[in-house]
C-alpha positions in Angstrom: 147.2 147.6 74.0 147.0 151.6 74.3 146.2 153.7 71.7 144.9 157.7 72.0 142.3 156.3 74.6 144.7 155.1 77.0 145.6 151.6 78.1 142.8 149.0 78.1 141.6 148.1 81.4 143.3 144.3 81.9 140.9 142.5 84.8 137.7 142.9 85.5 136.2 140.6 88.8 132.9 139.2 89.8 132.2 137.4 93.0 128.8 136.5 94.3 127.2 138.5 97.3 126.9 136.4 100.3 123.3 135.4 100.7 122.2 135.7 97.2 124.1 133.3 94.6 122.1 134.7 91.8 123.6 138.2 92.4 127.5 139.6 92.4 129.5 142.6 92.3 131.3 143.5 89.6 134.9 145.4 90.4 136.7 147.1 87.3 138.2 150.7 87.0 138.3 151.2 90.5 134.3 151.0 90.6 131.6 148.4 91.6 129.0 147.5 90.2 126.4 145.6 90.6 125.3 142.3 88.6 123.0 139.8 87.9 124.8 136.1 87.8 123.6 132.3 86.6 120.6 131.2 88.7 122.6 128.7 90.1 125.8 130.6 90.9 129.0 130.6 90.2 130.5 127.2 89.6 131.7 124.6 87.5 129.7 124.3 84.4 128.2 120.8 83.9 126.2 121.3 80.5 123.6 122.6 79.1 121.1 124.5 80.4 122.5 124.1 84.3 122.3 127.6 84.8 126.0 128.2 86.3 128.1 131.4 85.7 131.3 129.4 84.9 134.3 129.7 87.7 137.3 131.3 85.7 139.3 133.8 83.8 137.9 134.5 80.4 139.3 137.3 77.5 136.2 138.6 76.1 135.5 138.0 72.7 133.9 140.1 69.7 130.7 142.2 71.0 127.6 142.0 69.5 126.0 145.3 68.9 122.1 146.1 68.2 122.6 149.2 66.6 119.5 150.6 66.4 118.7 150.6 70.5 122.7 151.2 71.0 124.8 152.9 68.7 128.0 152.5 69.5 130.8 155.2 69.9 134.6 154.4 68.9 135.8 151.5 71.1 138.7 149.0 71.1 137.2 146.0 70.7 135.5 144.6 67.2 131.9 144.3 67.6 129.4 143.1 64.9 126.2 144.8 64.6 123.3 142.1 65.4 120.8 141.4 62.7 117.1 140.1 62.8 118.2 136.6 61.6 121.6 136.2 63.9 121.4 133.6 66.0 123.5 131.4 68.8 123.1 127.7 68.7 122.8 126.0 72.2 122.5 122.6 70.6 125.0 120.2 71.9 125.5 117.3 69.3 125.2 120.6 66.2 128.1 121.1 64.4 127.6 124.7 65.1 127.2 124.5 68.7 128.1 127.5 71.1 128.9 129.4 67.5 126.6 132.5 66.1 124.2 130.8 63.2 121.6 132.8 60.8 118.0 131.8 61.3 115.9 130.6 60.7 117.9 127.7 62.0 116.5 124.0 62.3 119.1 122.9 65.9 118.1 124.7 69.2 119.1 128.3 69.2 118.7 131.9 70.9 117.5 134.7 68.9 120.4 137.4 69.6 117.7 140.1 68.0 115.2 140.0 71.2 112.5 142.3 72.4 113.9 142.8 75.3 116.8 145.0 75.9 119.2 142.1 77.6 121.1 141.7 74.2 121.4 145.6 72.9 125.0 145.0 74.0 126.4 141.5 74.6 130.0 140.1 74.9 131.3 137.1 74.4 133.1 135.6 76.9 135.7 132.7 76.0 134.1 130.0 77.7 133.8 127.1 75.1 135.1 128.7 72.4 138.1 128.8 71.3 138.7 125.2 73.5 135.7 123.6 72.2 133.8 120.9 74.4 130.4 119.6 73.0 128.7 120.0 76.2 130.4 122.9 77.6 127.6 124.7 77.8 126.7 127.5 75.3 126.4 131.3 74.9 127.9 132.6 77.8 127.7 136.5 77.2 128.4 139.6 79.1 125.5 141.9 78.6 123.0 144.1 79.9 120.9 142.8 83.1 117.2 143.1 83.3 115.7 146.0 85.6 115.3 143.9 88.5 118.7 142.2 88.0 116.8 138.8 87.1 119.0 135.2 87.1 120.8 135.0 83.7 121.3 131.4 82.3 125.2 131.5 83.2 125.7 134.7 81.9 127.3 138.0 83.7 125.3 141.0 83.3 125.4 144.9 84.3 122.8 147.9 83.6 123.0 149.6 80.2 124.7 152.7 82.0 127.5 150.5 83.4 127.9 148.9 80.3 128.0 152.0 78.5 130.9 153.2 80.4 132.7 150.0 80.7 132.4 149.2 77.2 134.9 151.8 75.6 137.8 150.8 78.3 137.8 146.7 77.4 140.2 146.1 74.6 141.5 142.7 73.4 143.3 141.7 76.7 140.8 142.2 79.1 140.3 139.4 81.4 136.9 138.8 83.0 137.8 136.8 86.6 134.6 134.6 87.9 135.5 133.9 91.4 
């Protein structure tokens, strides 16, 4: 895709570090960053709750936006703007699971509207989504890490600065490479 920003920026990698599982790099646009990872790696995702960054190459989906902590400029992905009752349910045998629900909501869910900052900007990542498996594990985002680059729950995540440059050069090819 190009449009008056310039072409979209078409892979972006992660690899763990050596030593640490928990932590990765992050290469796109010629830069690397760094980034918090699953507490148990980068692997093959088994279920639920296993804590795995899955192993793969994923488009990234729709972001979710919380408008009031980030507002966000002109970018070439759609984003929606997350809500105090949005939610993400993480129940496997729910008809909605790994899908965005409205709370309150009686399955298992995450609140996408937190307290915390991890979720001011969050991306899906295609991993059970559009090839739906009922235990494929669920809500495996690309957002913003925690100060001290804290284990996710499978998820990739970056510092609000990275992400805020990254952001406006992902467009609806971009690939995100787990390796």
């Amino acid at each position: 895709m190009q449009n008056y920003y310039g072409p979209s920026l078409g892979i972006i990698r992660v690899a763990s570090r050596p030593g640490n599982r928990s932590l990765g790099l992050l290469q796109a646009a010629g830069r690397v960053i760094p980034c918090a990872l699953g507490r148990s790696g980068i692997g093959i995702k088994r279920g639920e709750g296993d804590g795995i960054t899955p192993r793969g190459r994923f488009l990234l989906l729709a972001a979710m936006i919380r408008m009031d902590k980030c507002p966000l400029r002109r970018g070439r992905v759609e984003y929606q703007q997350i809500a105090p009752d949005d939610g993400w349910c993480d129940a496997p045998q729910d008809r909605n699971y790994n899908r965005p629900v409205h709370l309150p909501y009686a399955a298992s869910h995450e609140k996408l509207w937190r307290d915390d900052h991890l979720y001011d900007v969050a991306m899906v990542m295609d991993h059970n989504v559009t090839r739906h498996m009922s235990v494929g594990g669920s809500a495996i985002f690309f957002h913003l890490a925690s100060d001290d680059y804290r284990a996710t729950e499978g998820c990739v995540a970056i510092a609000r600065r990275d992400m805020l440059w990254l952001l406006p050069q992902i467009g609806p090819q971009t690939v995100m490479v787990i390796e």
